[in-house]
C-alpha positions as CSV (number, residue, x, y, z in Angstrom):
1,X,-4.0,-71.9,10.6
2,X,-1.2,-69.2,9.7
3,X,0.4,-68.8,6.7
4,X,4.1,-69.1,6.6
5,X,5.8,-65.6,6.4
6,X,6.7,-64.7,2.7
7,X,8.9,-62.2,1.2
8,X,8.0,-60.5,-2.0
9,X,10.5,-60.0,-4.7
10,X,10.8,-55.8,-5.4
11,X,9.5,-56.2,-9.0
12,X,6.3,-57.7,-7.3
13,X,5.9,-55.5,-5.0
14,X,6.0,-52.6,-7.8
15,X,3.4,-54.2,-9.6
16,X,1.6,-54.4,-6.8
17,X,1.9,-50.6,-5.8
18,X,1.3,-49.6,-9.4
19,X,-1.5,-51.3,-9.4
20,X,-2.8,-49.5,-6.6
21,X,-2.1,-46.4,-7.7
22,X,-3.9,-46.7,-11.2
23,X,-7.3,-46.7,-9.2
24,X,-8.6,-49.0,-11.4
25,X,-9.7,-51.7,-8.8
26,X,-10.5,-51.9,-5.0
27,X,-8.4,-52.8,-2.6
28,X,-10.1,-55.8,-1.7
29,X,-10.0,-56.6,-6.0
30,X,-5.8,-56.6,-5.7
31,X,-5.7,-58.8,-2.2
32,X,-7.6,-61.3,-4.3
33,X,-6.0,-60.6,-7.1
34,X,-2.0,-60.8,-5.6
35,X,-2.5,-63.1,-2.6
36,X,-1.9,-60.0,-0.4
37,X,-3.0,-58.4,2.5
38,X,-4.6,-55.0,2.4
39,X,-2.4,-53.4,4.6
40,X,0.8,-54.7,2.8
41,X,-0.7,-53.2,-0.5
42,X,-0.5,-49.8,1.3
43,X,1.9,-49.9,3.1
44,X,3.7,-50.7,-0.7
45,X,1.8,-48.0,-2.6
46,X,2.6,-44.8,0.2
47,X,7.0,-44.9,-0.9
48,X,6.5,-45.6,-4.5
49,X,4.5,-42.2,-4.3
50,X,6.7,-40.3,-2.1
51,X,9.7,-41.0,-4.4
52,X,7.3,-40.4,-7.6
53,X,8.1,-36.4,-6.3
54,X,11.7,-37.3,-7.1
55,X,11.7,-38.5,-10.3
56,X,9.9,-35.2,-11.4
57,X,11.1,-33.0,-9.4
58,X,13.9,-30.8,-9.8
59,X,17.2,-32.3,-10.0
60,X,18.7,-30.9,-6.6
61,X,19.5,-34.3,-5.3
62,X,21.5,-35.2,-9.0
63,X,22.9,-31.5,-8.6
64,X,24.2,-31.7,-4.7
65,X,25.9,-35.2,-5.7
66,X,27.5,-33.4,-9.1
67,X,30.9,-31.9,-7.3
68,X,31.8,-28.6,-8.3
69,X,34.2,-28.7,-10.9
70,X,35.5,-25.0,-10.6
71,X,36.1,-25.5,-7.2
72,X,38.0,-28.9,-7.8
73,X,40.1,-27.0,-10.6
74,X,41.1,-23.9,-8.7
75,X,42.0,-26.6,-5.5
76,X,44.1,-28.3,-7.9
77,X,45.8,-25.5,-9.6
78,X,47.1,-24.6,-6.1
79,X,49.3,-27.6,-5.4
């Protein structure tokens, strides 16, 4: 018998991944543990620590969305 298909909330699935990531138990540990398949656990866990780089990382992202106020200024001055 199938189970119905369920959708996870995304503070669940956060737990989940962080879980995951701490390395203190197996896989198999958090399926029993959450009620979820392996595969969803991973496939949870691989974004959290792609974007883990961003958080960290240098600000480029923060800085390209910034506009640049000298430019805005001297733009402005012109009209």
């Amino acid at each position: 018998m199938r189970r119905t298909r369920r959708n996870h909330a995304a503070g669940f699935k956060a737990r989940v991944a962080i879980a995951a990531i701490k390395s203190d138990k197996t896989l198999a540990e958090l399926t029993e543990q959450f009620d979820v398949h392996p595969n969803q656990i991973s496939e949870w866990k691989q974004p959290l620590q792609e974007s883990a780089i961003d958080v960290f990382g240098n600000n480029s992202r923060t800085k390209a969305a910034e506009p640049d106020l000298k430019i805005l200024h001297v733009t402005h001055a012109g009209e």
